[in-house]
PyMOL Python script that loads the backbone (N, CA, C, O; Angstrom):
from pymol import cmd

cmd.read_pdbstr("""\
ATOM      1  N   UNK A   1      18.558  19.161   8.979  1.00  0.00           N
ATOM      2  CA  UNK A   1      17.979  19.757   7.764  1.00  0.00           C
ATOM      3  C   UNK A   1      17.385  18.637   6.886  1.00  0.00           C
ATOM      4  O   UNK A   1      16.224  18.771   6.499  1.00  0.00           O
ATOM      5  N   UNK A   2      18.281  17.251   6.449  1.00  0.00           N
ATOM      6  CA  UNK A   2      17.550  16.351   5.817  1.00  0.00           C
ATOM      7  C   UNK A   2      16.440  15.997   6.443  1.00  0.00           C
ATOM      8  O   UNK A   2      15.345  15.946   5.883  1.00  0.00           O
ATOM      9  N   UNK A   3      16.611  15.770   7.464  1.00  0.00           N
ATOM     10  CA  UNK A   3      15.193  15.481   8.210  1.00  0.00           C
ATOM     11  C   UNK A   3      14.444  15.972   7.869  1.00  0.00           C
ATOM     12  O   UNK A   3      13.699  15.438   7.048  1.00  0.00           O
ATOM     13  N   UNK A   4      14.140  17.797   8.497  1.00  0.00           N
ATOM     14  CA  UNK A   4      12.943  18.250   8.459  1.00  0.00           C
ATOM     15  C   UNK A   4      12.898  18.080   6.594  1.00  0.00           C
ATOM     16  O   UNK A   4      11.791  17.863   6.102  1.00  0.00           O
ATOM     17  N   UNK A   5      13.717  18.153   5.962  1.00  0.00           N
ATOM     18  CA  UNK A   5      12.788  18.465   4.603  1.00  0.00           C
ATOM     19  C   UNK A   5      12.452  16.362   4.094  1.00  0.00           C
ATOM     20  O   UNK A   5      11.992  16.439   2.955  1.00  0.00           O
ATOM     21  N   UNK A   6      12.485  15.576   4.294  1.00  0.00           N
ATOM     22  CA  UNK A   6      12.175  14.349   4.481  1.00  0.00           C
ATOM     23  C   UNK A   6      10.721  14.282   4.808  1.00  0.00           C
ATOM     24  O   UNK A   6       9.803  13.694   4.238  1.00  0.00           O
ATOM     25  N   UNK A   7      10.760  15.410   6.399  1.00  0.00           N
ATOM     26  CA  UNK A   7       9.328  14.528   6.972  1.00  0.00           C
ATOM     27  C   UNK A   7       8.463  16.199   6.028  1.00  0.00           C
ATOM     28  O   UNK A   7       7.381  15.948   5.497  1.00  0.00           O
ATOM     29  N   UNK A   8       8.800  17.179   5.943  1.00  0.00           N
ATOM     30  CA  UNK A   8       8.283  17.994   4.573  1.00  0.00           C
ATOM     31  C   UNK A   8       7.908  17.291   3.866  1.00  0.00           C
ATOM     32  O   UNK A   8       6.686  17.267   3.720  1.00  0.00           O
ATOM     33  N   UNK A   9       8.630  16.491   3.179  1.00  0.00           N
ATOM     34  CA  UNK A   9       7.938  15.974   1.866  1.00  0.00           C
ATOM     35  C   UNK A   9       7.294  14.953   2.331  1.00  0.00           C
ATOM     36  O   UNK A   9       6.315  15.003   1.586  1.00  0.00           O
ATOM     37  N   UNK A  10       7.088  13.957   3.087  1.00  0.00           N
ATOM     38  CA  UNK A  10       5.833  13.442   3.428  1.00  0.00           C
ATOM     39  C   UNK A  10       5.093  14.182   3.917  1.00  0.00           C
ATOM     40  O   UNK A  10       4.304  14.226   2.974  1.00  0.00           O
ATOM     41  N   UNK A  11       4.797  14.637   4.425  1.00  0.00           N
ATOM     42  CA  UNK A  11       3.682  16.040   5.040  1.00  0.00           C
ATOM     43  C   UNK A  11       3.058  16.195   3.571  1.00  0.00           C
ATOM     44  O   UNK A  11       1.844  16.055   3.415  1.00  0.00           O
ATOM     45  N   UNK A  12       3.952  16.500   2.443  1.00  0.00           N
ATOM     46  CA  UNK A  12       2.899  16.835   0.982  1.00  0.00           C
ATOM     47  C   UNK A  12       2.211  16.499   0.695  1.00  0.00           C
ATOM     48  O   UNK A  12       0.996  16.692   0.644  1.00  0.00           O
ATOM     49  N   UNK A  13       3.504  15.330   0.192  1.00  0.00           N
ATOM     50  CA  UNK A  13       2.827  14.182  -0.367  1.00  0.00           C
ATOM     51  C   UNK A  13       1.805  13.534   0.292  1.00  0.00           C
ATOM     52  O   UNK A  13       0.912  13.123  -0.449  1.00  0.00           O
ATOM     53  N   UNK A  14       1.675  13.319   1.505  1.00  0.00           N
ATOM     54  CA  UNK A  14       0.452  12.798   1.958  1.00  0.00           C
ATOM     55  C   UNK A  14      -0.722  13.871   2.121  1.00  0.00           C
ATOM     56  O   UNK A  14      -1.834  13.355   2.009  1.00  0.00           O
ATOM     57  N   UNK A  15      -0.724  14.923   2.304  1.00  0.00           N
ATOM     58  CA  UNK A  15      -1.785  16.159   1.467  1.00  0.00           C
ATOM     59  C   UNK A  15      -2.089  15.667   0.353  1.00  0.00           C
ATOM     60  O   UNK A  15      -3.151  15.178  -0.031  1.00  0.00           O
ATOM     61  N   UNK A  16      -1.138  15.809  -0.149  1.00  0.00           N
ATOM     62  CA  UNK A  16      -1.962  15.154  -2.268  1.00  0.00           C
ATOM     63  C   UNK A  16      -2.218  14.645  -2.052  1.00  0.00           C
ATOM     64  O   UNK A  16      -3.418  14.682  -2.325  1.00  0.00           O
ATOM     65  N   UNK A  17      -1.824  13.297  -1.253  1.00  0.00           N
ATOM     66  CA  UNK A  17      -2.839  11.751  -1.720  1.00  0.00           C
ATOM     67  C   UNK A  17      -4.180  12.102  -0.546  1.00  0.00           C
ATOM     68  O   UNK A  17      -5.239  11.580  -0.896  1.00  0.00           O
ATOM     69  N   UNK A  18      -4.221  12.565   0.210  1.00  0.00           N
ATOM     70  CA  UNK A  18      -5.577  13.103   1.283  1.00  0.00           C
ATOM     71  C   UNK A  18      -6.368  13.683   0.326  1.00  0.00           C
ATOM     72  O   UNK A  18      -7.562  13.424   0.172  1.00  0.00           O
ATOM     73  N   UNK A  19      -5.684  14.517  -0.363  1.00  0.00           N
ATOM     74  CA  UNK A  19      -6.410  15.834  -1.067  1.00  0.00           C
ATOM     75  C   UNK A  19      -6.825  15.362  -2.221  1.00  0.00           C
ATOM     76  O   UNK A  19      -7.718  15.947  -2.834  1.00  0.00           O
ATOM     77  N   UNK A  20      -6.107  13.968  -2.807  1.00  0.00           N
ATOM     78  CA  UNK A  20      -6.898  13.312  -4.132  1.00  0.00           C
ATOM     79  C   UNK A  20      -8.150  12.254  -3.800  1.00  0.00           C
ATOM     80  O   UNK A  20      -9.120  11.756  -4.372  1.00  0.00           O
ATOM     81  N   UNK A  21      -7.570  12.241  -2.659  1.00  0.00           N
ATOM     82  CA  UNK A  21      -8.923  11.254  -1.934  1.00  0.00           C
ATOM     83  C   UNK A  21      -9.898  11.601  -1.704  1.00  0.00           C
ATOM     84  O   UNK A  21     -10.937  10.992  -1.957  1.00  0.00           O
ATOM     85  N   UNK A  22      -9.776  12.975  -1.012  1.00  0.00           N
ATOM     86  CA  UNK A  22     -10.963  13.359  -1.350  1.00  0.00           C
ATOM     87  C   UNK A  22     -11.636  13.962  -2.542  1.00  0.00           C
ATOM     88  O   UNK A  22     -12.706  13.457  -2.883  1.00  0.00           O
ATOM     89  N   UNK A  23     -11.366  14.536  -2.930  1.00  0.00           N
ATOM     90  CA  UNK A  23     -11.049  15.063  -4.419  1.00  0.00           C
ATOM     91  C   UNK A  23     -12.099  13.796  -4.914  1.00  0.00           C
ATOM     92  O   UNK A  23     -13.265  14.118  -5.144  1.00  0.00           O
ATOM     93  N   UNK A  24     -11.826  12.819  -5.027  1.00  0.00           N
ATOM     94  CA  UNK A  24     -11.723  11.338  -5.841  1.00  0.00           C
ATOM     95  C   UNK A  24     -13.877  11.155  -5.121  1.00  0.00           C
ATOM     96  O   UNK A  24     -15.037  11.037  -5.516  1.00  0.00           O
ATOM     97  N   UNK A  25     -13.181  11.244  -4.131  1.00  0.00           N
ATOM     98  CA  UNK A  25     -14.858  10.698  -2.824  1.00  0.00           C
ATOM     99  C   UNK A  25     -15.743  12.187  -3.065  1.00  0.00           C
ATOM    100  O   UNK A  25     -16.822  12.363  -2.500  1.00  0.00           O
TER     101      UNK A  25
END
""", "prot")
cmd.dss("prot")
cmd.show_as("cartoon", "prot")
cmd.util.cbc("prot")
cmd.orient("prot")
């Protein structure tokens, strides 16, 4: 369970920062 919600929250968080990047570009 820690796991999957671990690699969950990188999965997000790296959406937001993808999604501000582009966002940004």
């Amino acid at each position: 369970m820690c796991r999957g919600f671990c690699y969950l929250c990188r999965v997000v968080e790296y959406s937001q920062k993808s999604e501000m990047t582009s966002s940004r570009k």
